[in-house]
N, C-alpha and C positions, 0 to 999 in steps of 0.2 A: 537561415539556420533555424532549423527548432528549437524553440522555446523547452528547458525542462525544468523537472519539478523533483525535492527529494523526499522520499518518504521512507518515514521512519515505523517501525513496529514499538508502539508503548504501552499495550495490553496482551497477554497471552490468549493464545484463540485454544485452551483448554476450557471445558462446558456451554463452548458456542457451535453454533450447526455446525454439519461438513461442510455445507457449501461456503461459510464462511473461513473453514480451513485451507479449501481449494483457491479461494480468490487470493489467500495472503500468499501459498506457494506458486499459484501464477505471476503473482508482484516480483517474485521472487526471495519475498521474506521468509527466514528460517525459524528465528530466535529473536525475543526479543530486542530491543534497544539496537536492529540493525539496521541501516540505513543504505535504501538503494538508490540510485538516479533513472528516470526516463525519460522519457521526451512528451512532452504533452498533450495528450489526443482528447477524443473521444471517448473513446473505447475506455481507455485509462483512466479517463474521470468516473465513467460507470462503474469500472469497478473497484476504485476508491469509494464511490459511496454507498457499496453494498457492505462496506466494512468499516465508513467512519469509525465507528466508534473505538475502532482497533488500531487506526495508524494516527500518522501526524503529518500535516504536507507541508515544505518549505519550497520558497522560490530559492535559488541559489544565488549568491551574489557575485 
């Protein structure tokens, strides 16, 4: 089974690049303080840390 991860949006992506717009609505983040679940890749990690600064990642327990 895959391992997943949850991440949360706890900055607004208002006066940050587009492209940092487009990686939160790929996460599938809309609005602040929502939190998604995924499964944990690659891929996924990259593009969490093209936005650290904007999300928050938890392990689920």
């Amino acid at each position: 089974m895959a391992k997943k991860i949850k991440i949360t949006q706890i900055k607004s992506s208002i006066g940050y690049k587009q492209k940092a717009k487009l990686t939160l609505k790929a996460l599938g983040l809309r609005k602040m303080h929502q939190t998604v679940e995924h499964s944990d890749s690659d891929t996924l990690r990259g593009m969490i840390n093209r936005v650290n600064y904007l999300v928050k990642i938890e392990e689920p327990s």
